[in-house]
C-alpha positions in Angstrom: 22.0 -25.8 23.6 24.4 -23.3 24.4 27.9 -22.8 26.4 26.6 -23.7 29.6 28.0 -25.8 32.4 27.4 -29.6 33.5 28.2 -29.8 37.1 30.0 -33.3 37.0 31.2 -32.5 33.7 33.1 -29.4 34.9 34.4 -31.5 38.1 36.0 -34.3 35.9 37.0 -31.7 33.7 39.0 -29.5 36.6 40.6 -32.9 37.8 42.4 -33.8 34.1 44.0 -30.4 34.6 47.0 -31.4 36.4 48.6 -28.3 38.5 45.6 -26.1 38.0 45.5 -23.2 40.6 42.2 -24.3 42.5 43.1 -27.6 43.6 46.9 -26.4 44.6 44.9 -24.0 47.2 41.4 -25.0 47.5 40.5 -22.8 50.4 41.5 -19.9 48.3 39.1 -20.3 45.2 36.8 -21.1 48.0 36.9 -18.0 49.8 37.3 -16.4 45.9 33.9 -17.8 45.3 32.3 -16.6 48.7 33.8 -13.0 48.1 32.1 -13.2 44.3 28.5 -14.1 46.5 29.6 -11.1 48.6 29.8 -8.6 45.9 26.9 -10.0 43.8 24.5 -9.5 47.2 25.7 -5.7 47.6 25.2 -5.4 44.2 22.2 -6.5 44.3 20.8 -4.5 46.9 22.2 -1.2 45.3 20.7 -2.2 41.9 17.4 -3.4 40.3 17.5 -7.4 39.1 18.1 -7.7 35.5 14.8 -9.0 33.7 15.6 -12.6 32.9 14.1 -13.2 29.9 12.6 -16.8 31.1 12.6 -17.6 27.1 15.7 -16.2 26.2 15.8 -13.3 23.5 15.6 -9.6 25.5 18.7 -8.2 26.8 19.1 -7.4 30.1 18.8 -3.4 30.4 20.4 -1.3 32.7 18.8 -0.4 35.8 21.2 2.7 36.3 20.8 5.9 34.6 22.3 7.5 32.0 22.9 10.8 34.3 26.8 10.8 34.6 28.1 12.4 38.0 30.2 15.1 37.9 32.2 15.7 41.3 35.1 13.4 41.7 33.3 11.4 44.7 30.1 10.7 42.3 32.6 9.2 39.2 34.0 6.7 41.7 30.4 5.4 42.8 30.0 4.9 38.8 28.9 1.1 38.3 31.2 -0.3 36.2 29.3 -1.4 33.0 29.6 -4.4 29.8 31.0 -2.3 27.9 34.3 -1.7 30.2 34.5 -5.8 30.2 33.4 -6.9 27.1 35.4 -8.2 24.1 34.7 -6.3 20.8 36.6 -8.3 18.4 34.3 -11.1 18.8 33.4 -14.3 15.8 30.3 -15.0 14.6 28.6 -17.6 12.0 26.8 -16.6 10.1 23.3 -18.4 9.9 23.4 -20.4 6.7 26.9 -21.9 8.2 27.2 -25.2 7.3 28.2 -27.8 9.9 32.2 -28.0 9.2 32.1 -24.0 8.5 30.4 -24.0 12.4 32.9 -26.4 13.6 36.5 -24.5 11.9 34.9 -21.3 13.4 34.6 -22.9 17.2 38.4 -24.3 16.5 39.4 -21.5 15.0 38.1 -18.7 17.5 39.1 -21.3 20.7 35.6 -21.0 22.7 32.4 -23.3 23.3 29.9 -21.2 21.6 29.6 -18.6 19.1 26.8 -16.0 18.2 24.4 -17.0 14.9 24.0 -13.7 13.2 21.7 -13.1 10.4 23.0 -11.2 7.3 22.4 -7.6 9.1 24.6 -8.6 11.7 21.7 -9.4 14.2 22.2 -11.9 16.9 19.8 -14.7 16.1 20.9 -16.9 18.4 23.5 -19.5 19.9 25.4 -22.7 18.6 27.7 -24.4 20.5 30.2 -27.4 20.1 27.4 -29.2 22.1 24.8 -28.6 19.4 27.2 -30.1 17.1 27.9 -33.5 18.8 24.1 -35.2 17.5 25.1 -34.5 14.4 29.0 -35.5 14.2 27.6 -38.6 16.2 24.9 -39.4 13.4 27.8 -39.1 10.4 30.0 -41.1 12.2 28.3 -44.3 13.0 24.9 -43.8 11.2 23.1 -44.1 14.5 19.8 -42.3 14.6 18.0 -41.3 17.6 14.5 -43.3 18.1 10.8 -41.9 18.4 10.8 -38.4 20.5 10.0 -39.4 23.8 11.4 -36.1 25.8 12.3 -32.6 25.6 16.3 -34.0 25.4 15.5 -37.2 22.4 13.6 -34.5 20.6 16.4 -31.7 20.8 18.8 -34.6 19.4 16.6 -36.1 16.6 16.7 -31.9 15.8 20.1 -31.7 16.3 20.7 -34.9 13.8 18.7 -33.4 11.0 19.8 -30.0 11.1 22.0 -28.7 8.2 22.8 -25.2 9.0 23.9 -23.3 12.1 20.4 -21.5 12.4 18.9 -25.0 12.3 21.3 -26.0 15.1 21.8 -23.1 17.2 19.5 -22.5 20.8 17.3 -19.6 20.1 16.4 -16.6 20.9 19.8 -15.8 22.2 20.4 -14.8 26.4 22.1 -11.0 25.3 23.0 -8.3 27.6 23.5 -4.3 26.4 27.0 -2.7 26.5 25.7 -0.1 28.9 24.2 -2.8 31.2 25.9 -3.0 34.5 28.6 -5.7 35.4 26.2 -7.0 38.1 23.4 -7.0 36.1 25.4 -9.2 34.0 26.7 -11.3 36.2 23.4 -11.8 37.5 22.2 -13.1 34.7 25.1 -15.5 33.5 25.0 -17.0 37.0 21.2 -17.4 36.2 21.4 -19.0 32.9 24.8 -20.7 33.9 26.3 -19.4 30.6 30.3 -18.6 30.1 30.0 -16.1 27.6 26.7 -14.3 26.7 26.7 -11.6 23.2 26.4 -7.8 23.6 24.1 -6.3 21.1 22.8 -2.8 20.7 19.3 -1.7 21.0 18.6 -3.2 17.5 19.9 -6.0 18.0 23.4 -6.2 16.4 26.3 -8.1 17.2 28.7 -5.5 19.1 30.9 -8.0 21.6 31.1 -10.9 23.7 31.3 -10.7 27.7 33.0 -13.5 29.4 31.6 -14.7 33.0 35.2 -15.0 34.4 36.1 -10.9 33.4 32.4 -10.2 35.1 33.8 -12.2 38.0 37.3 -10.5 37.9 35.7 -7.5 37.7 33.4 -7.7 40.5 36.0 -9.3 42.8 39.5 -7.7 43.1 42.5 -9.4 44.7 44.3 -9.0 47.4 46.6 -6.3 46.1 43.9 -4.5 44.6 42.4 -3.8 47.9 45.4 -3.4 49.7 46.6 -0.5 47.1 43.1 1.5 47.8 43.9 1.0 51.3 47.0 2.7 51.3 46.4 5.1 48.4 43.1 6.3 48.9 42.7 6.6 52.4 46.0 5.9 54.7 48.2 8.3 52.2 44.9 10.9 51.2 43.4 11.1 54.6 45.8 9.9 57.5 48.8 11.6 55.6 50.9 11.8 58.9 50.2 8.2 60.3 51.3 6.7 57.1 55.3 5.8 57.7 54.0 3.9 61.0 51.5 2.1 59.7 51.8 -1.7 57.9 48.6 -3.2 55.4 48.8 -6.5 54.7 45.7 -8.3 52.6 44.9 -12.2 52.6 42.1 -13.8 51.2 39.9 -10.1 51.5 41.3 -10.2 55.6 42.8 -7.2 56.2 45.5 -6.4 59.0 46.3 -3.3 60.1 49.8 -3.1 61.8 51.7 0.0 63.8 50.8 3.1 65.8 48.1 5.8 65.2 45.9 8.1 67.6 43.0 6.1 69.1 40.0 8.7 67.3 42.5 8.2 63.7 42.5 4.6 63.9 39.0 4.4 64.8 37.5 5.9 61.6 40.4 4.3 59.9 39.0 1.1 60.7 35.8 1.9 59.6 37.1 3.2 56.3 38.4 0.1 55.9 35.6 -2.2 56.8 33.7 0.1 53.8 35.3 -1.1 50.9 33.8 -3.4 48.5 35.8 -6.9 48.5 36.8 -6.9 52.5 35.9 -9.6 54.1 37.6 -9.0 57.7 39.9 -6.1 59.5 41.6 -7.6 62.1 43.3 -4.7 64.3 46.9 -4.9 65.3 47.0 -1.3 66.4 48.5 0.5 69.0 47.8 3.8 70.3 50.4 6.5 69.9 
């Protein structure tokens, strides 16, 4: 098993957390999570799907290509890839790990899952604290599992026997490449529900870990972020004399547009606006000069 998500698991899980930021403002992380759909649909439709290894093992490969633009227009259309998100410091275990070894590392590092990594340093597959709880349950109370009856009894009459982290671990491993895009990635965490997925190279090797939430932040800017390319790029670059009469404020991806500008200016301004990645709504508070 690896670090995936149960649904009422994660619920009960957000509800011991007292003051977290999603239940103070619900319609926020709401309208956080409908932005996220947003951005994963353009993205989709600009890129190819990542192959979803229905098995697990291949990493998703980039759709894009390697060409890198050269005028100033073409480097801001660059999709941003794993490699700008990912973590390269990243833990391991190494696949002869025994149990407690597996279990200091999780503690240790402060995650859900690490990468099983053969001697080379290839990614062999997954274990997780989940993979460990069969086992831990077994030495504790000397409770075994009965006859394998499904695909779950089976995985914890495995799990209960298992001695090392390549005997425990989920295998082959869901990997991405570092020059795979950030939607490609998403895609496929969203698919395979995971929290943090490796980043090999082509031969296989350990070289990072992405986490879904810097995919998601990284798809999804906030409110400032857009406001700032709103006023930067386009009010200050190519309205430069409307800019002093002019007010941007961002909520929630809405934008509203405040002051006085030439009816054919705030037209295309508008429109410039309603372009960007991440805006939801322009509502129009204009008046003509």
């Amino acid at each position: 098993m690896t670090d995936r998500e149960s649904p009422a698991a994660g619920v009960e899980a957000r509800r011991a957390v007292p003051g977290r930021a999603s239940r103070i403002d619900e319609p926020l992380r709401e309208d956080m999570l409908l932005r996220y759909i947003g951005a994963m649909a353009a993205a989709s439709a600009r890129h190819e799907e990542p192959r979803s290894p229905a098995g697990g093992g291949a990493p998703a490969r980039p759709a894009h290509t390697a060409h890198r633009a050269r005028s100033a227009s073409d480097v801001e259309a660059e999709p941003l890839l794993v490699r700008d998100v990912m973590e390269v410091a990243v833990a391991s275990v190494p696949g002869d790990s025994a149990f407690m070894a597996i279990a200091r590392a999780l503690t240790d590092a402060g995650v859900g899952s690490l990468p099983v990594t053969d001697p080379e340093g290839r990614v062999m597959g997954v274990v997780s604290e989940s993979d460990l709880l069969a086992k831990a349950a077994v030495e504790a109370t000397g409770h075994r599992p009965g006859v394998a009856g499904s695909l779950a009894r089976r995985r914890l009459n495995e799990s209960a026997r298992a001695e090392t982290a390549e005997d425990l671990m989920t295998a082959p491993a869901i990997t991405v490449f570092p020059e795979s895009t950030v939607a490609e990635a998403a895609w496929l965490a969203a698919l395979s529900r995971l929290k943090r997925m490796p980043v090999t190279d082509e031969g296989g090797h350990l070289v990072g870990v992405v986490r879904r939430n810097a995919l998601l932040a990284s798809l999804v800017r906030d409110d400032e972020g857009i406001r700032e390319e709103i006023v930067s790029r386009i009010l200050v670059e190519e309205f430069p004399g409307a800019g002093s009469a002019v007010e941007i404020t961002v909520r929630n991806g809405t934008v509203n547009v405040w002051g006085r500008m030439e009816r054919a200016d705030a037209r295309r301004f508008l429109e410039r606006i309603e372009g960007l990645a991440d805006v939801a709504e322009v509502v129009d508070h204009l008046v003509a000069a």
